[in-house]
C-alpha positions, 0 to 999 in steps of 0.5 A, a space after each residue: 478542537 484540542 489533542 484530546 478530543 482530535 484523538 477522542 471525538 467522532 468528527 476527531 477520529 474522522 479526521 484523524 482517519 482521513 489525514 492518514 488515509 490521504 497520507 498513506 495514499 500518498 505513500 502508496 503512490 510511491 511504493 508502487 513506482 519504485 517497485 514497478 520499476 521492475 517491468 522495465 525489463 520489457 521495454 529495453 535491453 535485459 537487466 534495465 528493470 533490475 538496474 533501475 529497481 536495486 538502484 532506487 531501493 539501494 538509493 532509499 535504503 541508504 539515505 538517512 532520509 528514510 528512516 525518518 520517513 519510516 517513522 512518519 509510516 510507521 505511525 501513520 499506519 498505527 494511528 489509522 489502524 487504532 483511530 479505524 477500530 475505535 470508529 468501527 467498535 463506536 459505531 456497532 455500539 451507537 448502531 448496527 452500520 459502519 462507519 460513514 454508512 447511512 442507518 438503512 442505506 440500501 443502495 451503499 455498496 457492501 465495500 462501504 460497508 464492510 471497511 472494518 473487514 476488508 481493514 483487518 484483511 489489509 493488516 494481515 497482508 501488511 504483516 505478511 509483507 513486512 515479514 518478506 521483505 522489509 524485516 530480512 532487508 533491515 536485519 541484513 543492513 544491521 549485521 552487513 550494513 548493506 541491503 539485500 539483493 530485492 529482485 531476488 527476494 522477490 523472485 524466491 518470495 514469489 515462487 510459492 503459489 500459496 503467497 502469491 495468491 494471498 498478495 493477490 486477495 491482499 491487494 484486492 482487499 486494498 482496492 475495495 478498502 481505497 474504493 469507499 476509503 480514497 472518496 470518503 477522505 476527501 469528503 470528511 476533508 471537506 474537499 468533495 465540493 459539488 464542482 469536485 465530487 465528479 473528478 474525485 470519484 474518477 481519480 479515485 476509482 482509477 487510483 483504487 483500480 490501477 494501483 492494486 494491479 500493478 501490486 497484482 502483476 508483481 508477483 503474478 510475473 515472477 511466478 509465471 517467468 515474465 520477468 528475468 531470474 535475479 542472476 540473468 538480469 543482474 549479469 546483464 547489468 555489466 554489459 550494459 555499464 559498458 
């Protein structure tokens, strides 16, 4: 298979789709570690989320690593987005199903066959967060040349009721979207054997549960006060120097 027909052909855009979803799920691995580093507040001295979070992001905004990996993001998600619409508007051409959906399979689950949605729903989320964070973020660095104060981002991002429930159904629809996307990778890899199918259908469901909660439960704690203002924790952070 040539370029051209990886980024053309059926069985290329399937490929395509499934490197950068294995890829991405990679990604949000550690996107979600780092930023889960806040709840370290509750187990230990106050300001130890704090300190542990703005030092990873202060770590990752300022290594010249990063932006590298930015770029490698950034085109990961577009050839997702684009290779996904060209699957999705072959397929309502070819047949009225979805991508990787049976014609007249009943029993697949709506998820699998609503992933053109539940995608455009995630695209919408993605911009949205880009606009809270990493957009005011990166402009700051420019003018600056140091990173904004995150946590404290977070907390003012987080105090309208509105964005919260939006990150909410954003992080739903990605735990739907991973549901039918994280096995159907593999599988299109050719790595859904008869002795895997088990294991990869329940690290990819725990994946595709456990990793949108933890996205959930940021926002949700910093509307609620579950987690410590950005001045306490950050004040707290000198006595634990000491």
């Amino acid at each position: 298979m040539n370029w051209k027909q990886a980024f053309t052909s059926s069985i290329g855009k399937k490929l395509v789709m499934a490197l950068t979803g294995v890829f991405l799920i990679l990604f949000l691995i550690v996107h979600c570690y780092v930023n889960a580093l806040v709840f370290l507040e509750w187990f230990g001295p106050l300001g130890r989320g704090y300190k542990a979070y703005e030092g990873a992001a202060h770590f990752l905004g300022s290594n010249p690593l990063t932006r590298i990996a930015e770029i490698g993001l950034l085109a990961g998600i577009i050839l997702h987005i684009v290779q996904g619409l060209m699957l999705f508007f072959d397929n309502k051409t070819k047949r009225p199903v979805d991508y990787n959906v049976h014609p007249g399979n009943k029993s697949s689950k709506w998820y699998s066959r609503s992933m053109g949605l539940l995608g455009t729903l995630i695209l919408l989320f993605l911009v949205l967060h880009l606009y809270h964070f990493w957009v005011p973020n990166r402009y700051q660095q420019l003018v600056t040349g140091h990173e904004k104060d995150l946590y404290l981002l977070m907390e003012l991002t987080f105090k309208d009721l509105w964005v919260v429930i939006v990150y909410i159904l954003g992080c739903i629809s990605l735990a739907y979207h991973l549901l039918h996307g994280f096995w159907s990778a593999f599988q299109t890899l050719g790595l859904s054997t008869k002795k895997y199918t088990g294991l990869l259908r329940c690290v990819g469901t725990v994946y595709s549960i456990v990793i949108p909660l933890i996205f959930i439960a940021m926002p949700l704690s910093f509307y609620l006060g579950l987690l410590p203002d950005a001045e306490t924790a950050r004040a707290a952070t000198q006595t634990l120097a000491h």
